[in-house]
N, C-alpha and C positions, 0 to 999 in steps of 0.2 A: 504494500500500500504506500503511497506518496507520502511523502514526510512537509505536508504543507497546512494552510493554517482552512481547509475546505473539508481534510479529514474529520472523521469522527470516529469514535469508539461504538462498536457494536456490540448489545448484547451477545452475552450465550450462555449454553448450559453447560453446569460442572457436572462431568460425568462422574462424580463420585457421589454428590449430595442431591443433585438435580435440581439449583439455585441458577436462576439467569444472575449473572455476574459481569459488569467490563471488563476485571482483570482476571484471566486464568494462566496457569503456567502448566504447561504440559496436561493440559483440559480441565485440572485442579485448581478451583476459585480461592479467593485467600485467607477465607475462613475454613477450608478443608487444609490448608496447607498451613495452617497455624493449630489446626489442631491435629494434623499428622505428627509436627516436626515435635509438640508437646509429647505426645504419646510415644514417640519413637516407634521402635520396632518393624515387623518385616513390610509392613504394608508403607511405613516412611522410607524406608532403603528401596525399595521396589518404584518409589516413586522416583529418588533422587538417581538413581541409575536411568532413569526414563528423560530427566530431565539433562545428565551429561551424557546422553545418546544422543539427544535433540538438540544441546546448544555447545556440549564441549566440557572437557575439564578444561580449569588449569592450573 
């Protein structure tokens, strides 16, 4: 998407909670990913492996 001042943020759904959300990260809205990261565990590693599949370690 253009990086200019015409853009706009679209809704969508978090496929984890099923909350229309503007910001998701790897489909995860930020209230799933604040209470993944709280919880820990396989279902947060699972995520964050998804997320340096999609954007990279470094």
């Amino acid at each position: 998407m253009a990086d200019d001042d015409t853009s706009t943020a679209l809704p969508q759904t978090c496929v984890r909670c099923g909350q229309v959300a503007l910001l998701r990260i790897v489909g995860r809205c930020g209230s799933c990913i604040g209470t993944l990261g709280l919880e820990g565990g396989e279902e947060y590693a699972a995520w964050r492996a998804e997320v340096k599949a999609e954007f990279g370690a470094k």
